[in-house]
C-alpha positions in Angstrom: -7.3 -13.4 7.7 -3.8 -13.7 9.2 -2.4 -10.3 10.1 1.3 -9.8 8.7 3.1 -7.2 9.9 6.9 -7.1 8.2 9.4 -4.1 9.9 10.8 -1.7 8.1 15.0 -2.0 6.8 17.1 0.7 5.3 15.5 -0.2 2.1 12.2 -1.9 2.9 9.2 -0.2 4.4 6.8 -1.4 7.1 4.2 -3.7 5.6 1.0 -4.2 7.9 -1.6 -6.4 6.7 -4.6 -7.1 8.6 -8.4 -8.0 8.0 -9.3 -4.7 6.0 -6.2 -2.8 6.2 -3.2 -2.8 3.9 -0.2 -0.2 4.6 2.7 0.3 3.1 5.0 3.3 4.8 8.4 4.2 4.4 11.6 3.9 2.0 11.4 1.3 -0.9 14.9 0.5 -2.9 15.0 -3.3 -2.4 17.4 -5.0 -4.9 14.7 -7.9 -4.8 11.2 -6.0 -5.0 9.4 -9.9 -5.6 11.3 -11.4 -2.2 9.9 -7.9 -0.4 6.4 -7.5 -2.1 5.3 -11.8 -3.2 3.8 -11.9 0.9 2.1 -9.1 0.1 0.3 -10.4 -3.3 -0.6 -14.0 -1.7 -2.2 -11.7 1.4 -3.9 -9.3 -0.9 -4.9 -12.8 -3.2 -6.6 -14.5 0.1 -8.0 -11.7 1.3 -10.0 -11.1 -2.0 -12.0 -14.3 -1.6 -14.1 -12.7 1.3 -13.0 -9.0 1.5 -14.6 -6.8 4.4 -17.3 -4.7 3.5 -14.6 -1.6 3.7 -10.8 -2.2 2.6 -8.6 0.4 3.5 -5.4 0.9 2.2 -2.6 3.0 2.8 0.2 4.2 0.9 3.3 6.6 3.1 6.2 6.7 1.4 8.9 8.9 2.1 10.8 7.3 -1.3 10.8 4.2 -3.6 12.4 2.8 -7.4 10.9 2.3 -10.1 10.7 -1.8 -9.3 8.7 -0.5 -6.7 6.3 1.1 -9.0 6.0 -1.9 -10.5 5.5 -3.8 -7.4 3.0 -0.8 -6.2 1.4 -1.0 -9.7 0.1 -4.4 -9.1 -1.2 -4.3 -5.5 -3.5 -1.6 -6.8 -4.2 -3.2 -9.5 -5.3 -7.0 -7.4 -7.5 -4.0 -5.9 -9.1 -2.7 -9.4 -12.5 -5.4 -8.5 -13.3 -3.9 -5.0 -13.2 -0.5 -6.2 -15.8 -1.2 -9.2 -18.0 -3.2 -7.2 -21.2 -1.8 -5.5 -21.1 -4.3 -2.5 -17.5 -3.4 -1.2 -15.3 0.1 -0.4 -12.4 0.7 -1.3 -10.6 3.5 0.2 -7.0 4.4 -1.1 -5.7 7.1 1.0 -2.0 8.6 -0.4 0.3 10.3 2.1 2.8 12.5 0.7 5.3 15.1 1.4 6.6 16.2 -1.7 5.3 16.9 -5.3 7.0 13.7 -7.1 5.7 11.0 -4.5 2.1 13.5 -5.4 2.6 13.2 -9.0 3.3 9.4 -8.4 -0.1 8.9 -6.8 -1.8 10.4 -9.2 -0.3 8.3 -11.8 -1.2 5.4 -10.0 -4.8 6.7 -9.6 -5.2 7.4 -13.3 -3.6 4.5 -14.4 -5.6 2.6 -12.4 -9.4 4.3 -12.3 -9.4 4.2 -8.4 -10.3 7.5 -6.6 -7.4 8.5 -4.4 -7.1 10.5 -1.5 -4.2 12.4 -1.5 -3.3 13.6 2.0 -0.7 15.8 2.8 1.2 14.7 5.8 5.3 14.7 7.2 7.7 11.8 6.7 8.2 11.7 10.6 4.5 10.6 11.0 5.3 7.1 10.0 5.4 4.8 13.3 8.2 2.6 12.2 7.6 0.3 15.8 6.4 -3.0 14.8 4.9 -3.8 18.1 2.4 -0.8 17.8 0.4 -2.7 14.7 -0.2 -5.8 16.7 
């Protein structure tokens, strides 16, 4: 799989895609969530024809809309087949810092029937340096 690693804007976050990894971090308030996320689906799309044993994926936000939601909603949803099936691990880890980003995960998780982990952790955490994920 081709690793993708898109930096981080005022409204986007840092997108890092590689073999068995998807993280999303940061602030999302794009005005155009499909011209942000669409390189995300095709990526999450490819990679589900031979998925690792182990998928990890990461979710750090510090904010994002509610057409991120949307967005958000169907990247975990792509993800819906790995987490039922009993060859492959999904592991869907939710950093937050405050109760509504929380309250959003868990709406995500229940919504979707994936097992979260919800992990408490600072904003400032994020590394925001693009050449670190290559």
């Amino acid at each position: 799989m081709e690793k993708i690693v898109i930096s981080a804007t005022q409204k986007t976050p840092i997108i890092h895609l590689d073999n068995g990894l998807i993280e999303i971090k940061g602030r999302s308030t794009p005005e155009d969530t499909d011209k942000v996320y669409l390189p995300v689906f095709s990526w999450i799309e490819k990679y589900l024809e031979e998925p690792n044993a182990s998928t990890i994926v990461n979710f750090h936000f510090e904010y994002f809309n509610s057409s991120t939601t949307k967005a958000l909603m169907r990247i975990i949803n792509k993800l819906v087949g790995l987490s039922k099936s009993e060859n492959f691990e999904l592991i869907v880890n939710w950093y937050y810092f405050d109760e509504d980003i929380l309250e959003h995960g868990q709406d995500f998780e229940e919504l979707s029937g994936i097992n979260f982990n919800f992990i408490e952790s600072d904003y400032s955490n994020i590394d925001f340096e693009t050449k670190n994920y290559n």
